[in-house]
C-alpha positions in Angstrom: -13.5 -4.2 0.4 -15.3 -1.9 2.7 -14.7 -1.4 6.3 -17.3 -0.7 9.0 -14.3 1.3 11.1 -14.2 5.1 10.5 -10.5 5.8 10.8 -10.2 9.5 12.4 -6.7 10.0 10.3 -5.5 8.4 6.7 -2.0 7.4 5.9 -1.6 6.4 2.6 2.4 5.1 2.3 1.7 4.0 -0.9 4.8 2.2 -2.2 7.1 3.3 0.5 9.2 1.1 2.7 8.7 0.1 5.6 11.7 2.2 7.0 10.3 5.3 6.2 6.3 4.0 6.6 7.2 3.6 9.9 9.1 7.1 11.1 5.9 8.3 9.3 3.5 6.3 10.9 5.3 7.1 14.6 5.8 10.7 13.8 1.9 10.9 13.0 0.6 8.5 15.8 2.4 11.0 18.1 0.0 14.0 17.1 -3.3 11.8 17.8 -5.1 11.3 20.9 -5.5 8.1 22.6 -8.1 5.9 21.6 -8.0 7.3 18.3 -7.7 5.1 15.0 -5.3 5.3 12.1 -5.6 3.8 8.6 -2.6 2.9 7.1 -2.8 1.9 3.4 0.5 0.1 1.9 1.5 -1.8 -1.4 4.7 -2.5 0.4 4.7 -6.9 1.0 7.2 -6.3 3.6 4.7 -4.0 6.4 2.9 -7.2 6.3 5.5 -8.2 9.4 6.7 -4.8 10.0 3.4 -3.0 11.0 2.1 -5.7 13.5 5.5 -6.1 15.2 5.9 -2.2 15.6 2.0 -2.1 16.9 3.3 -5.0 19.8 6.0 -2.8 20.3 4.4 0.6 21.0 2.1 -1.3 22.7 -0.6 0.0 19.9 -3.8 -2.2 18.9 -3.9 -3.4 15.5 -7.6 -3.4 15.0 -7.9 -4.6 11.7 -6.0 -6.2 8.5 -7.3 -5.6 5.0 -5.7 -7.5 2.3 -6.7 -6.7 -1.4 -4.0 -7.9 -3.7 -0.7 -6.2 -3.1 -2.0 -3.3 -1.1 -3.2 -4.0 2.7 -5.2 -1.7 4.9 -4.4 -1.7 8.5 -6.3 -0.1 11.3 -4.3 1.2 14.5 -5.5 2.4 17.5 -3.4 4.8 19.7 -2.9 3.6 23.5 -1.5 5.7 26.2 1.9 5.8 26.0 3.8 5.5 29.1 5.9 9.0 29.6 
């Protein structure tokens, strides 16, 4: 599955959980601008949940859900953070 989205960054979390995909995911949404996308590839079933409810939380858009077999591509957009 191909996506018409050009992420600017790549984060592929591969089998990690969702603990850890997330520090990583926060640690590296910190470094990027606002308005700038991040694809995050997992095989982990449980980011399913995780990802989307951490995006409501940091108040970041989830552009877009890929599912292809176990491993989902999700596409994040940074939004101003509120200091």
């Amino acid at each position: 599955m191909t996506s018409e989205l050009e992420p600017d960054f790549i984060y592929d979390a591969g089998p990690t959980g969702c603990g850890e995909l997330i520090m990583n995911l926060f640690l590296t949404i910190k470094k990027m601008q606002t308005g700038q996308v991040i694809k995050v590839i997992s095989y982990d079933a449980g980011a399913r949940e995780d990802i989307p409810a951490w995006c409501r939380l940091q108040k970041h858009t989830l552009v877009k859900r890929e599912d292809e077999g176990k491993v989902s591509q999700y596409y994040i957009q940074k939004n101003k953070m509120e200091e």
